[in-house]
N, C-alpha and C positions, 0 to 999 in steps of 0.2 A: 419615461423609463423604458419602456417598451422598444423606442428605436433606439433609444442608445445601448441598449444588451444588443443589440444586432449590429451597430455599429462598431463595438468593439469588439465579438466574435470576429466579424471582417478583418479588421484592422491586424486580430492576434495572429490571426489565421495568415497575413500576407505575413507578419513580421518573423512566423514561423520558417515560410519560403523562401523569405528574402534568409536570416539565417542560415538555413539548410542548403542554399545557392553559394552562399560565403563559406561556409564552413567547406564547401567539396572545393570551392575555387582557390582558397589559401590554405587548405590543408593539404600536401602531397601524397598524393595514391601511395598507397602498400602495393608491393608486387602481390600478386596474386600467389594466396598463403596453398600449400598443397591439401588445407581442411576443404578451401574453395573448389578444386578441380578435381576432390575424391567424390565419387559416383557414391559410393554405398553411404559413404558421411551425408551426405547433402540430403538422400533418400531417407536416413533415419529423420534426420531435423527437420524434414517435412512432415514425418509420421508423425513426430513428436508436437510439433507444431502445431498440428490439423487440430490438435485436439486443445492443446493449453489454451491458445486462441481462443476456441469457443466457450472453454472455462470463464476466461476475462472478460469477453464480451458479455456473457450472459450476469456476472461477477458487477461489471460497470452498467450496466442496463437499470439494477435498483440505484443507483446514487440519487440520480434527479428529486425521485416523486415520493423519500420514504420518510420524511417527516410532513408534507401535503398529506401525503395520505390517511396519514394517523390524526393528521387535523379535519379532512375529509370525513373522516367517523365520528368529529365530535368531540376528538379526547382534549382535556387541557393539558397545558405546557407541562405543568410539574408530571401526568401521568405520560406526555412522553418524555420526557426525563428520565423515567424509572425505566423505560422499554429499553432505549438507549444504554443507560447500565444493564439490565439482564444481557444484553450483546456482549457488553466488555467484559462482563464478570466471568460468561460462557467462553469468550473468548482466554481468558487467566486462566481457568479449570482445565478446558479441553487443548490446551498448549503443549503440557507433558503427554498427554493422549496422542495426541495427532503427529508428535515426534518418536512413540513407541509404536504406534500402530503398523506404520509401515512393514516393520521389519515383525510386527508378530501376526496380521494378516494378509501382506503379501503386497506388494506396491501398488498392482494394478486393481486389488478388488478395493484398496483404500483410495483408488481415484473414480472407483464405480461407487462407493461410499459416497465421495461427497457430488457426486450430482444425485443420488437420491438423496440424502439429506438437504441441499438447496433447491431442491425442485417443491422438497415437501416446505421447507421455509418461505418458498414464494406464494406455494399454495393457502397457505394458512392466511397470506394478503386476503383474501377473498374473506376470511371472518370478520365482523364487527366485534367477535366476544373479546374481552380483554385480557382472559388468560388464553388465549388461540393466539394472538396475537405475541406476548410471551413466549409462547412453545415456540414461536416464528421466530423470535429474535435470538433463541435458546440456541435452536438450530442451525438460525446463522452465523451464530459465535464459531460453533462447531466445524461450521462449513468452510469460514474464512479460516480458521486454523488448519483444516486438509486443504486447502488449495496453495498457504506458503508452504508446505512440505512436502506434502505428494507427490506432486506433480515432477517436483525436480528430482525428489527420492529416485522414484522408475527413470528418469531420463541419465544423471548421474551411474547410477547401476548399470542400465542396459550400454552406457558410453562407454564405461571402464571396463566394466567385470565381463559382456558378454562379447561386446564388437573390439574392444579393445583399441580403441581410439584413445590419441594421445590425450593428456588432461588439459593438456594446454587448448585444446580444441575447444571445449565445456563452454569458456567464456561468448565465443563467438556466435550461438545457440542464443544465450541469454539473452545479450545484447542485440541480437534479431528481435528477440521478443517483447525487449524494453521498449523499443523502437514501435513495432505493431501495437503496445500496451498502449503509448499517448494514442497513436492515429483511435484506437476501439474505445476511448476515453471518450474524445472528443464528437466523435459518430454517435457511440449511446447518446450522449446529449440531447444532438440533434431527432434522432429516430423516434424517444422516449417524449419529446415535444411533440414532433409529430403525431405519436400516437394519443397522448393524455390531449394537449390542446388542438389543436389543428382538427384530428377527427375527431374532438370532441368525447374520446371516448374512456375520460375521466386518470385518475391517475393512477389507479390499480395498472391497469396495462402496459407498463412497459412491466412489470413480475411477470404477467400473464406471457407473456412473448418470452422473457429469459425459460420460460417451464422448458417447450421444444429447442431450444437452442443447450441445453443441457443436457438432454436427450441427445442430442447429439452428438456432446462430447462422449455422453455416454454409450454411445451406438459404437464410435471412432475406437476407444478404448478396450469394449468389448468383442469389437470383429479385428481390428488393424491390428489394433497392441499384440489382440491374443495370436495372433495368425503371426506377427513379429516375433514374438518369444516361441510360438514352436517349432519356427525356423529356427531359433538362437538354440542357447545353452539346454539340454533335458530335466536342470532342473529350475526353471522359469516357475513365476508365482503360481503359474495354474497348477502345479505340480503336488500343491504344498495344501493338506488339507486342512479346512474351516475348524472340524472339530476332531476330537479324538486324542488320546495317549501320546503321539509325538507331536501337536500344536504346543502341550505347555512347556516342553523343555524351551521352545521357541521362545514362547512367551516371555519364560522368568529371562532368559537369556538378554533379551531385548530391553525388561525393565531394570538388569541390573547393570547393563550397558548405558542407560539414559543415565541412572542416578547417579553411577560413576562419572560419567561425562559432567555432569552438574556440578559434582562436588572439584573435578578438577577445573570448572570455570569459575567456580566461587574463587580458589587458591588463584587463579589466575589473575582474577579481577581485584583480589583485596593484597598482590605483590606486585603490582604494576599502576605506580600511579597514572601512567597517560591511559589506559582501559579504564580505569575508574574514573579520571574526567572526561573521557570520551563518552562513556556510560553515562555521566551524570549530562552530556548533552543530550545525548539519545532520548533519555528518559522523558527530558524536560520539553524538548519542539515537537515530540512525536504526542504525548500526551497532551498540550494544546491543540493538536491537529485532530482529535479526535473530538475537542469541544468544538474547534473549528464547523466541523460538519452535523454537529447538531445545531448551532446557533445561523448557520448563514442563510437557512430559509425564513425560519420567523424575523429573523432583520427585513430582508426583501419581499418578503410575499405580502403581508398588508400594501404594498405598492404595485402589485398587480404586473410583477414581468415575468416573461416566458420562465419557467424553471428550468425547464431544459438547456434553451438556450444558455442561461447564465453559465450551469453545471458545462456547457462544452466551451464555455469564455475562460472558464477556470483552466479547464485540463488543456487549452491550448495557451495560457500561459502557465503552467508548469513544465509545456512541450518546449516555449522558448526557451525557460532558464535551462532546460535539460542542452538543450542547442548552444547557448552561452556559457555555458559549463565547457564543453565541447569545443568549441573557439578557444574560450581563455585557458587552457590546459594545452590547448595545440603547441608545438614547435614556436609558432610565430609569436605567438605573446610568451607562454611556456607560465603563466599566474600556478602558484601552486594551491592543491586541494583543501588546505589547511585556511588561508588565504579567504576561499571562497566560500569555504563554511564558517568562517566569520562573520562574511558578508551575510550569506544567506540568513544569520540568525540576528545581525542587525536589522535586514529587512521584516522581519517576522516581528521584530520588538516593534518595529517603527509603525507596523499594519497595525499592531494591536494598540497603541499608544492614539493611533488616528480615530480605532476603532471605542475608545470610553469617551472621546466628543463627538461622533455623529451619529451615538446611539445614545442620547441623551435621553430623559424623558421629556415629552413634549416637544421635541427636537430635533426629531431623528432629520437626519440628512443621508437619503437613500443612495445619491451618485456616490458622496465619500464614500460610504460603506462598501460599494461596491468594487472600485479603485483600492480601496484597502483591501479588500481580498482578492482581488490580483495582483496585488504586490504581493501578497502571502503565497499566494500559487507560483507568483516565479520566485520565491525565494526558496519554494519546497523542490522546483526544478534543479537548483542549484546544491540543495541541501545533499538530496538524496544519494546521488554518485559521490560528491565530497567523503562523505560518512563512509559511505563503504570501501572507497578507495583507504578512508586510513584505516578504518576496521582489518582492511585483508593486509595491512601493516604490521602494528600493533597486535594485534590476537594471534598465534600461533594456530595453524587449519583445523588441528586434531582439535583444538579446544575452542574452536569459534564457536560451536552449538551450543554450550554449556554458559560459556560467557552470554549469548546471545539470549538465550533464555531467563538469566540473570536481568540483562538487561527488561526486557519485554515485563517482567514483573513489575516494577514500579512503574513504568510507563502505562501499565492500564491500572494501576492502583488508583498512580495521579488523575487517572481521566474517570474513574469512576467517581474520587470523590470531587471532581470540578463539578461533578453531574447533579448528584447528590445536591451539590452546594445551591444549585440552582433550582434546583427539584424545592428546596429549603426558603428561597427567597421568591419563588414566583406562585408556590402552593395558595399565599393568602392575598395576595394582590396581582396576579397578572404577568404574565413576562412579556415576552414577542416585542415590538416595535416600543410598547407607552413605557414597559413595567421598568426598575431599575435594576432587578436581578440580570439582565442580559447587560448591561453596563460593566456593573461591577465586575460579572466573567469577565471580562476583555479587561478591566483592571486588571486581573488577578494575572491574567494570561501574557500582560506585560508585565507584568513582577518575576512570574517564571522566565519570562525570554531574559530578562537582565540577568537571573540567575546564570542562565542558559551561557550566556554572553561571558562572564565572569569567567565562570569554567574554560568556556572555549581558547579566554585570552591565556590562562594559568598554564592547558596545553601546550598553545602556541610559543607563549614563553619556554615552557618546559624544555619541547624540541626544539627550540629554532635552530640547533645546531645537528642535529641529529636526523642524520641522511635515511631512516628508513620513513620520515612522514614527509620527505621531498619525492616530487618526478625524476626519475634517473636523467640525466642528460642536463640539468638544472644549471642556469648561468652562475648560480652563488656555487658551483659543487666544486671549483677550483677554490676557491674563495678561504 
């Protein structure tokens, strides 16, 4: 087991470059966009950068070692199970929070927020007690919910409202950063091996090393940011005080902002069939995805391979399908997004269909398992851009938050009660590699991709004629 996770890192890792080598050789350069040769643009999206970077990096650093670890201490499957939902529940609660907060304490102190709240979530690794532990995973719900909004909140803001850069600019930012997100995906991996196996020095350690690398987001945000915004606009977040008589007009303002936003995504979503089967994919492959990553250790780890290694096998085949996304949407082939988020959710059905026979009891067959979750990784490679491309279709911008929030509701409902489920069948016999409760999830998980699938095809039907869920320039568009 052992060489072949290093085997197929290699192998993911060349098929990454060889990709990445084709996709620049038959894709035709862009002239060089005027975002590219602006001095002050390129300067912001460093500053902005210096800092989200360190966010994800220290963000992907916990992947590897965070149910080892909980095993490390002793605990059984069913009580991480439960750990696992306090994440997702924390995650459901602190969603509306972490989209009102911005605008009612200030952008920048809500991304000095969440690196003290994930510094303190990594710190709490270090207890064996089991509600320290909890408060850790509390934290982290919290934490993951200010890192999807924060971070862009300040960046969005300072783009428009204070430098005044075009919008059209914003995307080019992101996709810098999607790009750096695989490469810091696949590195954690590696680093987090090094540190837990190699030097031996257990699997706490890769939290222990995200603490200062947080710290230094949070150093970035605190000296750059602030020094940025007092050069910009006079009234920049620092401006705007903590407490006092003018924070609450703030406050209610912000929350009556969200709920309105909600209630116009709800009308959004329940007048628009294609956001509602869109939604209903979302809900359904992202919600797997999250049993995903509680079940792929206890499959693999009674077989004794690098953990780390494996976790950067994954994210370097999620890096392909993001690169084959990328190919087959180019000019040359021109496949459209719709197309490939069919595929990617036949692959995800097909992982998990593989995944109830080599997770048998008494049976387990560890190479499948592992082949099937790289098939599941490059389908999430694929998944990911598909969805959003038709989401920025389909959803009207004013109302993408509110829909999108919609969305996220049932998607951690469903993954909480996958958890639950399983929390329920391994409590009195066992889960991990022997028990059948991890079976059954991966039944259940191919039940939903079919659903998954169903929906996807009712969309595709829906629009096949209808030019907003095509690529402009499409050979059917004379058609």
């Amino acid at each position: 087991m052992w060489l072949t996770v290093y085997l197929a890192v290699i192998l993911l890792l060349a098929l990454c470059v060889f990709l990445e080598i084709t996709a620049r050789r038959l894709i035709p350069p862009q002239p060089a966009s005027t975002a590219v040769a602006n001095p002050a643009f390129r300067k912001f999206q460093t500053l902005f950068l210096r800092a989200y970077l360190l966010a994800l990096w220290a963000d992907w650093l916990q992947g590897p070692y965070l149910y080892k670890l909980y095993r490390h201490y002793s605990f059984l499957e069913s009580q991480i199970a439960i750990l696992y939902v306090c994440g997702l529940g924390a995650c459901i609660l602190f969603a509306p929070f972490a989209s009102w907060l911005p605008q009612a304490l200030g952008r920048r102190r809500s991304c000095l927020l969440f690196c003290v709240t994930y510094s303190a979530c990594c710190l709490t690794k270090l207890s064996r007690d089991y509600f320290v532990l909890i408060i850790g995973r509390v934290l982290g719900g919290l934490s993951t919910s200010l890192l999807s909004t924060t971070f862009e909140a300040w960046y969005v803001h300072r783009h428009t409202e204070v430098h005044d850069f075009p919008k059209e600019w914003i995307p080019i930012t992101f996709a810098k950063a999607a790009t750096w997100n695989h490469v810091l995906a696949v590195g954690a991996g590696l680093v987090a091996n090094l540190l837990a196996e190699w030097l031996h020095l257990g699997p706490v350690a890769p939290f222990i090393l995200a603490v200062p690398c947080l710290g230094a987001c949070g150093w970035v945000v605190l000296t750059d940011w602030g020094k940025e915004e007092s050069e910009g606009s006079p009234e920049g977040d620092k401006q705007r005080p903590l407490l006092g008589p003018s924070a609450y007009p703030v406050q209610a303002s912000a929350g009556a902002r969200f709920w309105q936003s909600c209630q116009e995504g709800l009308r959004c979503l329940l007048s628009d069939r294609r956001v509602m089967l869109l939604g209903a994919v979302q809900a359904l492959f992202e919600s797997v995805l999250y049993i995903f990553v509680f079940l792929w250790t206890p499959v693999l780890d009674p077989h004794d391979p690098p953990l780390g290694i494996v976790f950067s096998c994954l994210m370097a085949s999620s890096m392909a399908g993001s690169l084959l996304y990328r190919l087959a949407t180019s000019s040359r082939y021109h496949l459209q997004p719709s197309h490939l988020l069919c595929l990617a959710v036949l692959m995800a059905f097909f992982s998990f269909f593989m995944l109830t026979f080599s997770t048998a009891p008494g049976q387990a067959r560890p190479f499948e398992s592992l082949i099937a979750f790289v098939l599941l990784e490059l389908a999430c490679g694929l998944y990911f851009p598909a969805v959003s491309f038709l989401q920025a279709r389909v959803i009207p911008e004013e109302k993408r938050a509110g829909v999108l929030a919609w969305f996220r509701l049932p998607l951690h409902l469903l993954a909480c009660l996958g958890l639950l489920a399983l929390h329920g069948e391994v409590s009195g016999t066992g889960g991990g590699e022997g028990g059948s409760g991890t079976r059954h999830m991966f039944g259940g998980c191919a039940v939903m991709m079919m659903a998954a699938l169903l929906a996807m095809v009712s969309l595709f039907t829906l629009g096949k004629n209808d030019t907003e869920l095509r690529l402009e320039g499409s050979r059917d568009d004379g058609e």
